[in-house]
N, C-alpha and C positions, 0 to 999 in steps of 0.2 A: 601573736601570729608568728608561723614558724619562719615567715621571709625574712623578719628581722635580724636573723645573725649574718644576712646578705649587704653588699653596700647596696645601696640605692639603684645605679649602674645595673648590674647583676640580678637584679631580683626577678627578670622574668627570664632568664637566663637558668635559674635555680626548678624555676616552674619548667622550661624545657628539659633538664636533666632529671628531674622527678615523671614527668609525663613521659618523656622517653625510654625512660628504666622501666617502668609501667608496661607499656608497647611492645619493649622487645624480650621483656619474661613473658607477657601473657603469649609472644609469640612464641617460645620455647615451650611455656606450658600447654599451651592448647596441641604439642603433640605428643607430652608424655603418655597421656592413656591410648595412645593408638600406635607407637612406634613400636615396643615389643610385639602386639599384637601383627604388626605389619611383618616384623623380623621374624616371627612364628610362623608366619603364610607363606615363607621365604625359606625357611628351616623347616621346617615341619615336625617341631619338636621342641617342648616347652624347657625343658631342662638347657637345650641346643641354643635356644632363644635367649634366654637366662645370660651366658657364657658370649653367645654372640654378642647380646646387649653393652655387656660390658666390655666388651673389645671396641664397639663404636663410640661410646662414651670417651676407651682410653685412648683412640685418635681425634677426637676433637682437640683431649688434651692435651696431647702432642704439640699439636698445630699450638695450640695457647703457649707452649710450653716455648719455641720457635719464636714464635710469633709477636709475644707480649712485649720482651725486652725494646723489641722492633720499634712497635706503635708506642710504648715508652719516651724510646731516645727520638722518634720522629717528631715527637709531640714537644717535646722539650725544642729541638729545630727549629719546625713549621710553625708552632701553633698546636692550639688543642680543636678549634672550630674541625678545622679541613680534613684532622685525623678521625674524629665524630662523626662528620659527616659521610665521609670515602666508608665507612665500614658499615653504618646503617644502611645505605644504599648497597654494599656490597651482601649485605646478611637476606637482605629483601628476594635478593635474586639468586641464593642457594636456598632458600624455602621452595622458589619455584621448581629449582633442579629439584630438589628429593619429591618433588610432588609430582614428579614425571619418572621418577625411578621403576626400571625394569626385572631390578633384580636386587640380590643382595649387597654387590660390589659398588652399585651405581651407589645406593643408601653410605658406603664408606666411604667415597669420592665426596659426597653431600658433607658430611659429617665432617672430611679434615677442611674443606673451606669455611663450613659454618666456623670450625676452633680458630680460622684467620681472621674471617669478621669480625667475631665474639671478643678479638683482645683489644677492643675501643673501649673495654669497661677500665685498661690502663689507662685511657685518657680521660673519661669520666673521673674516675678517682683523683684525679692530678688535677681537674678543673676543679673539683672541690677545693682540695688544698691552696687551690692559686689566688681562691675569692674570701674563705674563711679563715676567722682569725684560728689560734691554736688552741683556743681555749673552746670554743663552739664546734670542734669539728667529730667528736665524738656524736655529737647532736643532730651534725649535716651528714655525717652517715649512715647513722641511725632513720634518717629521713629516706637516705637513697635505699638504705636495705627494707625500709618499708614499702615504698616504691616496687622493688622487687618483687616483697611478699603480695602486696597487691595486684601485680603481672600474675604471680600466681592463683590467687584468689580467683580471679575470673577465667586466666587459662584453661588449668585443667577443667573446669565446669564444663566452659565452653568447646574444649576439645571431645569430652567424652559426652555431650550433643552431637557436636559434630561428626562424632565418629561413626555415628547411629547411620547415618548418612553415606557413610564409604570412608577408609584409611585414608584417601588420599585428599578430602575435604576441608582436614585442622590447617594441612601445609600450605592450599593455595589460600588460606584465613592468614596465617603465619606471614607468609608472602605481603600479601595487601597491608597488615598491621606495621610492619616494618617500613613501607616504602611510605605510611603515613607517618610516623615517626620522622623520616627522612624530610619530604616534605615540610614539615612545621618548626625543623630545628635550621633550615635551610632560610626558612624566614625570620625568626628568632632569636639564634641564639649569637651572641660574638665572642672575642676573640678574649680569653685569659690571659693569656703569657705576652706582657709586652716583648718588644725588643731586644731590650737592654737585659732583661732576665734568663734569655734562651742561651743556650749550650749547642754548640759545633757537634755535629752527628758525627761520633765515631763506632763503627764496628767493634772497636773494642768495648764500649760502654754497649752497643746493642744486641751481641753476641747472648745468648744466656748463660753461659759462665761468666762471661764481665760483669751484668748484671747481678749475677748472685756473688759477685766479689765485695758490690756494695752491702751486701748484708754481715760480712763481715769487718765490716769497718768499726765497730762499736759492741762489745758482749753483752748487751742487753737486746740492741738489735741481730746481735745471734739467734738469743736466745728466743726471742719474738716469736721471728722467723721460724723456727724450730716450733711455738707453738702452733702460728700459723698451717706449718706443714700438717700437725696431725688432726687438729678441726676438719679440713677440707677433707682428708683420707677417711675421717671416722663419716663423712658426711655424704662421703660418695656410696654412701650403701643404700641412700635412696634412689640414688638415680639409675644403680645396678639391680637390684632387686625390690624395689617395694610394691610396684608394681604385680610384679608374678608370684613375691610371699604372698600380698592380701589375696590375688585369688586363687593361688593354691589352697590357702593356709584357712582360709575361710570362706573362701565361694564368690569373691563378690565380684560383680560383672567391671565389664570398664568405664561404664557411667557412676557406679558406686565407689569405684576408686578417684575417681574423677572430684565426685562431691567428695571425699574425704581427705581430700588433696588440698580441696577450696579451703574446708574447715582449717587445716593446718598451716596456711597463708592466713587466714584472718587472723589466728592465734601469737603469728609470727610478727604480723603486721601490728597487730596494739602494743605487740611487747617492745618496738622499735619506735615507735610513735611517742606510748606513755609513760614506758617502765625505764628507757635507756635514759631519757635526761634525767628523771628524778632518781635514779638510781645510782646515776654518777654525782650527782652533788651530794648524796647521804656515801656513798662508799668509793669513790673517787674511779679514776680509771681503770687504774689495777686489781682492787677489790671488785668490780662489777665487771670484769673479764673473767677471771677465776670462776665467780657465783655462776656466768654464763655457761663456762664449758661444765662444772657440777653438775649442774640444772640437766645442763644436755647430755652427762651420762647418765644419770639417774633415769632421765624419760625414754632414752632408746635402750638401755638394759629391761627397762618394765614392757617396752613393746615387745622385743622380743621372747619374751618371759611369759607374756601373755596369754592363757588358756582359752579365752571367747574377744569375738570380735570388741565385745565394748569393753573391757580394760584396755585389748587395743587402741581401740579410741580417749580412753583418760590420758594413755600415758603421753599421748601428743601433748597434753597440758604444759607437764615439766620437762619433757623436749623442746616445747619453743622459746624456753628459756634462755636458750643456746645465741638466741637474737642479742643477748646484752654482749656476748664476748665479739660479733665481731667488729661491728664501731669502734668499740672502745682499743682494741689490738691497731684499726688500724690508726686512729689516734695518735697513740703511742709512739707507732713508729714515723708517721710523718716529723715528730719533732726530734728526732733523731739526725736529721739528715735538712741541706741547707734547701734554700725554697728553691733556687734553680735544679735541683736533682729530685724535686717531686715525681716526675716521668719516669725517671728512671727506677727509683726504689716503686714506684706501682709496676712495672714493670716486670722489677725481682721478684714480686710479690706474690704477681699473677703466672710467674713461672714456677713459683713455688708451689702455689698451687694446681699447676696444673701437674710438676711432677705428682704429686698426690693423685690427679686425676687420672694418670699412665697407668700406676702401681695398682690403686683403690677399686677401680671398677673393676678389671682384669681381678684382682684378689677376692674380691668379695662374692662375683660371679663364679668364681671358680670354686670360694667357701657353698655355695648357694648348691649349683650343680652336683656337690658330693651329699650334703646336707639334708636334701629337699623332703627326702623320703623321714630319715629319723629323727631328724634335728634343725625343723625348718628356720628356727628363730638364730642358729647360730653367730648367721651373718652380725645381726643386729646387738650378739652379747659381746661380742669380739670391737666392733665398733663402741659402745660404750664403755669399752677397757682401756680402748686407745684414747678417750675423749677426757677419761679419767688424768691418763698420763700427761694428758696435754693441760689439767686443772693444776694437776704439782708441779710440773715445770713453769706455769706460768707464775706461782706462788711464790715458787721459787728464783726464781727472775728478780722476782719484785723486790722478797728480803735481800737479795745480792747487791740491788742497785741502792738501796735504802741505806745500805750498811759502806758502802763506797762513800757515800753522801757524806755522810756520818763521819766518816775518817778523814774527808778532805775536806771539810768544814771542821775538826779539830786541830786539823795542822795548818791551818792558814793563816798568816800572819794578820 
């Protein structure tokens, strides 16, 4: 049973942060298949949309990018309960706003709050860390990104129903799923971080430059970080264009992008379920981070290489590959760093990525918008170039720290 790497204490605690991860993807995904289409009706032009899209994406990021260090060093403070909770309750009630959105601008005011609620997955992560031992936590992540994939599995399906119905239908769905989330964690879940383990909130650790100072405390947690960054950039090419490629590229409505969304959450989800722990005791952490970013250049190079919709569809196979590298990444670096600074390195982490998320959608909308006409898969080959770079560097990481090891274990008395 997967509650076991929980203590006793914890274990329905573990159940609230998997049902909660659940809840508030499926509420992000149930508006993917309707938000460009919303941004199109706004724009009145697909190429426009495209570009737009990816400009709102790169202000959520933003906000993450602000924001994460924040909910980090608070959580580390307060507590991880009260920072969970203040943000799922806060995420609830910007689904309502964008579901009353007038215009275009109103959709970007939505968007940078949702990036401020959205940075509780720092505290997520840290509440992980606080309950699981080091050796299980590749596993307990693995669980939470399955969680996710599963948000997505029923999201999009259910968003691109609900879209059938009017754009502004997924959000006031989104809305309610969130505020049930809230709810049941408000009953359930306690408190991680006693006392005696929290850290004095300083500005300077909350800042996002402070926080990414912690990442260079250690050259392998550089180096992490650094693969970190370009996962999330190569990755952001779904959320900027996958949407407007499938129906340019091949016709398909937003119910059919919708089901092909689910498909690629289910795929994601077994690989995080049953591929990540057995994969880590045959090739250990660093080895099954590596295979993961491979896997996932090799599957979004063959999507967008793709000449008919169903190679299309194979190539999601060795795309959700990609599921083993990031548990296992983040793994790694939690044992980098001492257990009262969990908050904060999820913090760097999630501004790490969200710079990525600034850069990546703005870049890849912008590849998309030139592309569209003669070269529509570009996005998608440029992204598995960079997901490649982030397979070497992580290989290379690893022989770095292997060969440190190595030295200072020959010179030790």
């Amino acid at each position: 049973m997967f509650l076991d790497i929980a203590p006793a204490p914890y274990r329905r605690a573990i159940l609230f942060i998997l049902f909660a991860a659940v809840l508030d993807i499926m509420a992000m995904g149930i508006v993917i298949p309707v938000l460009p289409s919303l941004i199109e009706e706004f724009t009145g032009s697909n190429a426009a949309a495209g570009l737009w899209n990816g400009v709102l994406v790169a202000l959520w990021a933003v906000m993450q990018f602000v924001c994460s260090p924040i909910i980090g060093a608070l959580s580390d403070r307060y507590g991880r309960r009260p920072v969970i909770l203040i943000s799922t309750a806060g995420l609830a009630a910007d689904w309502m706003l964008m579901a009353l959105a007038p215009n275009l601008w109103w959709l970007a005011v939505g968007r940078m709050i949702g990036g401020m609620t959205s940075s509780s997955f720092t505290a997520i992560y840290a509440y992980v860390a606080d309950i699981i031992a080091p050796e299980n936590r590749s596993r307990a992540y693995g669980l939470v990104g399955a969680a996710f994939s599963a948000g997505f599995i029923a999201g999009p399906a259910l968003g691109g129903v609900l879209g059938e119905l009017g754009p502004r239908v997924p959000f006031w769905t989104a809305a309610g799923l969130s505020a049930l989330a809230f709810l049941y964690g408000l009953l359930v879940l306690p408190e991680s971080l006693p006392e005696e383990r929290r850290m004095p909130f300083s500005w300077g650790r909350a800042n996002p430059l402070g926080a990414l100072r912690l990442l260079g405390s250690h050259p392998e947690l550089t180096g992490l970080a650094t693969v970190n960054f370009l996962l999330y950039f190569a990755h952001h090419v779904f959320s900027a264009v996958f949407v407007l490629y499938a129906g340019h590229r091949f016709g398909w409505s937003v119910y059919q992008v919708g089901l092909l969304l689910t498909f690629a959450g289910v795929l994601e989800m077994l690989v995080q379920v049953f591929l990540v722990p057995r994969v880590v005791r045959w090739l250990g952490d660093r080895r099954t981070m590596v295979l993961g970013l491979s896997m996932g250049a090799l599957g979004i190079f063959a999507m967008g290489a793709a000449p008919t919709g169903w190679l299309f569809i194979a190539a999601l196979v060795p795309n959700a590959l990609w599921s083993l590298a990031l548990p296992t990444l983040l793994a790694l670096m939690t044992r980098r760093v001492s257990e009262r600074e969990q908050g904060q390195l999820q913090g760097a982490n999630n501004s790490v990525a969200s710079i990525a998320g600034v850069a990546s959608p703005v870049f890849f909308g912008w590849v998309y918008s030139l592309s569209a006409g003669a070269m529509p898969g570009l996005s998608f080959v440029l992204a598995a170039a960079i997901l490649a770079a982030a397979a070497a560097l992580g290989h290379a990481v690893g022989r770095r720290e292997i060969r440190l090891e190595t030295e200072t274990a020959g010179t030790s008395p």
